[in-house]
N, C-alpha and C positions, 0 to 999 in steps of 0.2 A: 452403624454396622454391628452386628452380632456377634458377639466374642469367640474365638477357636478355644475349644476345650481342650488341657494337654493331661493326662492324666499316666503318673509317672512316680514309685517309688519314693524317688529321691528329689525331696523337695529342692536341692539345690541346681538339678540339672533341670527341674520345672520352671525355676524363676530364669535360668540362662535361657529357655527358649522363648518365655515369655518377654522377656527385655527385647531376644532378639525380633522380635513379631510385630512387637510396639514400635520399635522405630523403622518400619517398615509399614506401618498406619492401619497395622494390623492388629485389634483389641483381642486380648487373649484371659483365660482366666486356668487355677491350675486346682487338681487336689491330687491324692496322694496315693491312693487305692480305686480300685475298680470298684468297691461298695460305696464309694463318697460320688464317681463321677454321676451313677445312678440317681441318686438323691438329689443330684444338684440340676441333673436334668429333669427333675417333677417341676422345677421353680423356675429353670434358666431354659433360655432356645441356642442351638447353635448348628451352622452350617458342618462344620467338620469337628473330628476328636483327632489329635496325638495320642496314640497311646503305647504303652508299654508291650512289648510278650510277656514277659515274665516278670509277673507280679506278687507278692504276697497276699491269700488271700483267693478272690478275683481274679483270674490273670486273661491278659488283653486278648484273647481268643474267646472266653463266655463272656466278658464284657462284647464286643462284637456282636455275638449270637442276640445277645439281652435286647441291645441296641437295635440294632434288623427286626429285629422282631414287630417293637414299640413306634422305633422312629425310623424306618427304612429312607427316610431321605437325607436322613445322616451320613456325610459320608467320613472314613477311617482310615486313616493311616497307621499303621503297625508298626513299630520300631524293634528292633530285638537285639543283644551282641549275643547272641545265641544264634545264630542263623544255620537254618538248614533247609533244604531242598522240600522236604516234607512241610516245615514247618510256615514255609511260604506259601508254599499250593492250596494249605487246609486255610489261613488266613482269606485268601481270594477267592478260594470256593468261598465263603463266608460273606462273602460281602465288603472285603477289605478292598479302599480303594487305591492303595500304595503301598507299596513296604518297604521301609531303610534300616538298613544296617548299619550299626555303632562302630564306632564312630562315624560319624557321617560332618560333612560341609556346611556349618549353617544355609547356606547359599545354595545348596543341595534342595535341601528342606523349602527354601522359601520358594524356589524354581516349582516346586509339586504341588505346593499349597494354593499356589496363584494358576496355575494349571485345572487343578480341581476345582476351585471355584470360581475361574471363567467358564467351565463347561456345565457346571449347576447352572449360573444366568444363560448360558445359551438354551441349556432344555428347557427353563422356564420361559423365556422368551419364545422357544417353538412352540411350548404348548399354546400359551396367549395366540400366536399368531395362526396355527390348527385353527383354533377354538374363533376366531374374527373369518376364517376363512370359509369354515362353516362347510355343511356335508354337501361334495360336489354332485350335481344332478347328471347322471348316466343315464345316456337312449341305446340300448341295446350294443354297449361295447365302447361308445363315443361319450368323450367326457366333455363339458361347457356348458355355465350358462349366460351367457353374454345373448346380446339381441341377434348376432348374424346367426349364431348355431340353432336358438329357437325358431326361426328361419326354416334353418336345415333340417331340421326335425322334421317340421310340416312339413315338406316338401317329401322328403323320405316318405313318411307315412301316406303321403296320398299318391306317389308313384309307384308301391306295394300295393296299394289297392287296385291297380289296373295293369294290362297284359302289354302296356304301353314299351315302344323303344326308350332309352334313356341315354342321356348324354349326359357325362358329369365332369365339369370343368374345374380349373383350382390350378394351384402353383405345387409343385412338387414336392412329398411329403405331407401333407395337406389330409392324407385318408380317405384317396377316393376310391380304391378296392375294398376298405372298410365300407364305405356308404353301399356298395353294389353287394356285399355280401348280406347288410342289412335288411334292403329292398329285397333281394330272393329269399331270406330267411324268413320274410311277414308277409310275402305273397304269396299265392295257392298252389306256386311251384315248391313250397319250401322244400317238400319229400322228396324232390328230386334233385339231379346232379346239379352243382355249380363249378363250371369248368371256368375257369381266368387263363388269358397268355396275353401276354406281354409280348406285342407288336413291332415293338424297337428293338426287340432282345434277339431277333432272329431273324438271319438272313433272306431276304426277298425269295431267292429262289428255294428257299427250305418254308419258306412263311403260307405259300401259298398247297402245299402238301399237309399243313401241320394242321391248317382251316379245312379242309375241303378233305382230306386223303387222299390215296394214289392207289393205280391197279397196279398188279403185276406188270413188271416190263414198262411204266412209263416213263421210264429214266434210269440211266445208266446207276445201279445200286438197288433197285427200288425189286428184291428177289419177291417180293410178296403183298396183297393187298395193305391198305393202310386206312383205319377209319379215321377219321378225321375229328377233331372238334366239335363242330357244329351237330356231325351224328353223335358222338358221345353224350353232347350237351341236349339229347334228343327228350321233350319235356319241361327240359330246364331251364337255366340259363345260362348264356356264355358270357364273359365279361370279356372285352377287346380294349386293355389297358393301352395307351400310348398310340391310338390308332392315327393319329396325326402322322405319325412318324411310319405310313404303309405310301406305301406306290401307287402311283394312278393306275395301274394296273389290276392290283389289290384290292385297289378303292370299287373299280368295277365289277370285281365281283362279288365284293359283297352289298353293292348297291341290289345283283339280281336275287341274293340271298332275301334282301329287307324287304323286296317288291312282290316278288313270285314266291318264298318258302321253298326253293329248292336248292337245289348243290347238284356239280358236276362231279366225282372225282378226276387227279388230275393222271390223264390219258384214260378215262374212262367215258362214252355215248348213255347210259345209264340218268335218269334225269332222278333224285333223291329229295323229295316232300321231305321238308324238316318242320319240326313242333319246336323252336325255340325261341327265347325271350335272350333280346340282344340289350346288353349294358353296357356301354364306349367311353370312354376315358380320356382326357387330352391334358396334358398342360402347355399345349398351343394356341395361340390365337386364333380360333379357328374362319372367322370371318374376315380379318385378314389373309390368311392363306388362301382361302375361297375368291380373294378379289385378286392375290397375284397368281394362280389358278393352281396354286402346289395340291387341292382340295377341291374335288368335284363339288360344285354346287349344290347337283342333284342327292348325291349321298348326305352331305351338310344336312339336308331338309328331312330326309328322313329319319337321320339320327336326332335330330333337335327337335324332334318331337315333345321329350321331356324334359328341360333342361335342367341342372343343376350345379350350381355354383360352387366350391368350398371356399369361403375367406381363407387368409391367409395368418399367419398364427398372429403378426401383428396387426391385423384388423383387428382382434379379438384377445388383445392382451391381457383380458380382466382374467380370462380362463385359464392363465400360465399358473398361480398358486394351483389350483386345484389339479391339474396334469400333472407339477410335480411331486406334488402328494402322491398321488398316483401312481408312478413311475416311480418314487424312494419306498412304497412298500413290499416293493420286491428283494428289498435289499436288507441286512443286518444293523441298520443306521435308525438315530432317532427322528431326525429329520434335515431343515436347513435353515443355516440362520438367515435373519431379517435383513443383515446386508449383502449376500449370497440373494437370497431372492430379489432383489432390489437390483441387481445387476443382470438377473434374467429377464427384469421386467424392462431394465431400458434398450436390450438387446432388439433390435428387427426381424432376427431368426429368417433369414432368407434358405433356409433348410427347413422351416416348418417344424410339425411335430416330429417330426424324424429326426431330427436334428437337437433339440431340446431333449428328446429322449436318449440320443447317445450323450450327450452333454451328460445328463445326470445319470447315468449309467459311468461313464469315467469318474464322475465324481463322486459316486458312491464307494468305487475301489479307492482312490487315493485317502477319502475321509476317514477319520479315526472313530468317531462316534455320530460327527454332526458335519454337512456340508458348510462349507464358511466360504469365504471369498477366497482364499488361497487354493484349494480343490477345484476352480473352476478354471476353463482356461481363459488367455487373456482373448475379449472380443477383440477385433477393429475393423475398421473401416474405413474406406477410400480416403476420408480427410483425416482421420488423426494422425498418420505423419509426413510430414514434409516428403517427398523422395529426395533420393540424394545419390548421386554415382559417387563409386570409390576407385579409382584408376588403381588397379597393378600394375606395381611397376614390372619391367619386362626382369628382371632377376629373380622374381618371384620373393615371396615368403613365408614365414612361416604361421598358417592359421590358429594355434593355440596360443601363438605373443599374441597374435591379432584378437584374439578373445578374451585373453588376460585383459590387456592393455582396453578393451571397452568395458569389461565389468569394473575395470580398479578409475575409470573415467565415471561412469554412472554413479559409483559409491562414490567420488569424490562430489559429486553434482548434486548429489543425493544426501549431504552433510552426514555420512554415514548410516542415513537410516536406509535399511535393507528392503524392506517392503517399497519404499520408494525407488530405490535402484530399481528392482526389479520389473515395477511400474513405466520407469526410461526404456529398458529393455524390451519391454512386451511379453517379458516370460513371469512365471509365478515367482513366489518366495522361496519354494521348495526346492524347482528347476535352479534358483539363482545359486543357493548353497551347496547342491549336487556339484555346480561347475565349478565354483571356488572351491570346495573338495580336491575334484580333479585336478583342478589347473592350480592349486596349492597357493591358493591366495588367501 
């Protein structure tokens, strides 16, 4: 290991931190002035500097500058008993990656050192694992390259190339308004509108006004004509997300949409020729539905004209590094460490990409510089714990002894180690210490 440089005045309070460093298996080496630490960095390497403010000479503010300059992966901690407000801020702007004020805790010191340089290994380690993970391949918005998405690609690109209906299947979260915005964006319709609604999201008797329109007077509210979807979507395309989830009622009419190219409005004798390209959506079974008849056959057949599949995020786990890449460079962070991703990789993700992206989205707010295992939340699943009833008793009591008294059970279970408590719990290390906070444990 690479010695900490401490560069300080007074040789005697250089060799006190150095003794203290050493028996902490931490090699350290000292000199005396900001012009020697220079010198000794043309010949020596080192992760981090101790250094002085106020030095004779050099003082530990252009030493800093010097250093950033040359070796910007150096990082520096600032000591001063001069401390002031200014003289902190100008430090940090600088490149300073700590600052203590004298006297200070040895145990203070050792606490910041081992802090700074677990998060040098961790950036190196993210970069290594960047750099093995390699530049993700993008199909117009969609990230993967595993065998099911190259798949989906082809299929995308030759369903764009024709005027064809499409049906796009897959598990929720999955991207299948992404793929339908795809398809209209590389077809001959791109110029034109692409209209999406969401089938589930709206009441049957509101559903069928929002597709089709209304005239004036054909229901009690309706003061004035209403165009509809399918006319908006005139040219283009409509996307009919969730259409599993319409009425057989619904379903009929827009089997006579797919058939004949017309629309009714509703209370309107008017027969309406539409130019539109229909793109349907399920994350239903849909050929089961169709055999216990919640799904007209007939419409089934029309829609599955084109069909398309999306795997499911853990069919296609290989493509998890590169989405999270993806999704953390939106954020202020360097990246995530290798056992953080290691823990999204053994995840199942039954949320899909949806889900993995608020995942690292919360975990981008909690992390400090780098996502780690702690920043994520705890997975589970059906088997990892036993169930268990807890009978109240009928006098009740009181739920904060009841929460002491399991946190101060898991640390005892837990030989005191915190991280593992926390692990009994199911909550993080962060969450564990907020409640012992509270609950003054």
């Amino acid at each position: 290991m690479i010695p900490i440089l401490i560069v300080d005045n007074e040789e005697k309070f250089c060799k006190v931190i150095k003794a203290a460093l050493e028996l902490e298996s931490l090699p350290a080496a000292y000199v005396v002035s900001g012009e020697q630490a220079l010198k000794w960095l043309k010949n020596n390497s080192t992760e981090l500097i101790i250094s002085d403010l106020r030095m004779e000479g050099m003082d530990g503010l252009e030493l800093l500058k010097k250093v950033k300059i040359h070796n910007p992966e150096i990082e520096i901690i600032i000591m001063t008993a001069f401390a002031s407000q200014k003289s902190a801020i100008d430090a940090l702007k600088e490149g300073a990656a700590d600052y203590l004020i004298k006297p200070f805790e040895m145990d203070e010191l050792l606490l910041r050192i081992r802090r700074i340089l677990q998060q040098k290994k961790l950036r190196t380690e993210n970069r290594q694992l960047r750099s093995q993970v390699g530049k993700p391949i993008l199909y117009d918005g969609m990230i993967g390259r595993s065998k099911p998405m190259m798949e989906v690609y082809q299929l995308i690109h030759k369903a764009a190339s024709t005027d064809s209906t499409v049906l796009i299947t897959g598990e929720s979260g999955t991207g299948k308004e992404l793929v339908a915005e795809i398809i209209h964006n590389q077809s001959s319709r791109k110029n034109e509108h692409f209209i999406a609604i969401n089938c589930a999201a709206i009441p049957e008797n509101l559903l069928e006004s929002e597709l089709f329109g209304h005239e004036k007077g054909a229901f009690t509210g309706a003061s004035q004509r209403k165009i509809g979807k399918f006319e908006l979507a005139e040219t283009g395309t409509i996307f009919l997300d969730e259409i599993g989830d319409t009425s057989l009622i619904i379903q009929a009419k827009l089997l006579r949409v797919l058939q004949k190219k017309e629309i009714f409005r509703l209370g309107g004798n008017e027969r309406i020729n539409v130019n539109t390209r229909v793109i349907a959506a399920t994350n239903r079974e849909m050929d089961k539905m169709v055999r216990e008849k919640k799904f007209r056959q007939d419409l089934f057949y029309r829609l599955h004209v084109f069909p398309i599949k999306l795997p499911s995020l853990r069919e296609r786990k290989e493509d998890i590094p590169d989405l999270v890449n993806h999704f953390i460079k939106r954020y202020d962070i360097i990246g995530i460490h290798k056992e953080a991703l290691k823990v999204l990789m053994e995840y199942d993700w039954p949320g899909n990409i949806r889900e993995l992206q608020n995942v690292i989205e919360r975990a981008a707010i909690l992390a400090n510089s780098l996502i780690t295992r702690e920043d994520l939340p705890v997975f589970k699943t059906d088997q990892d714990h036993e169930s268990f009833e807890f009978d109240i008793p009928l006098k009740g009591f009181e739920l904060v002894q009841f929460e002491r008294y399991l946190i101060k059970q898991a640390i005892r279970k837990a030989g005191g180690n915190k991280t593992l408590a926390a692990q009994i719990l199911g909550i993080t290390r962060r969450r564990l210490y907020s409640m012992m906070k509270t609950l003054q444990i």
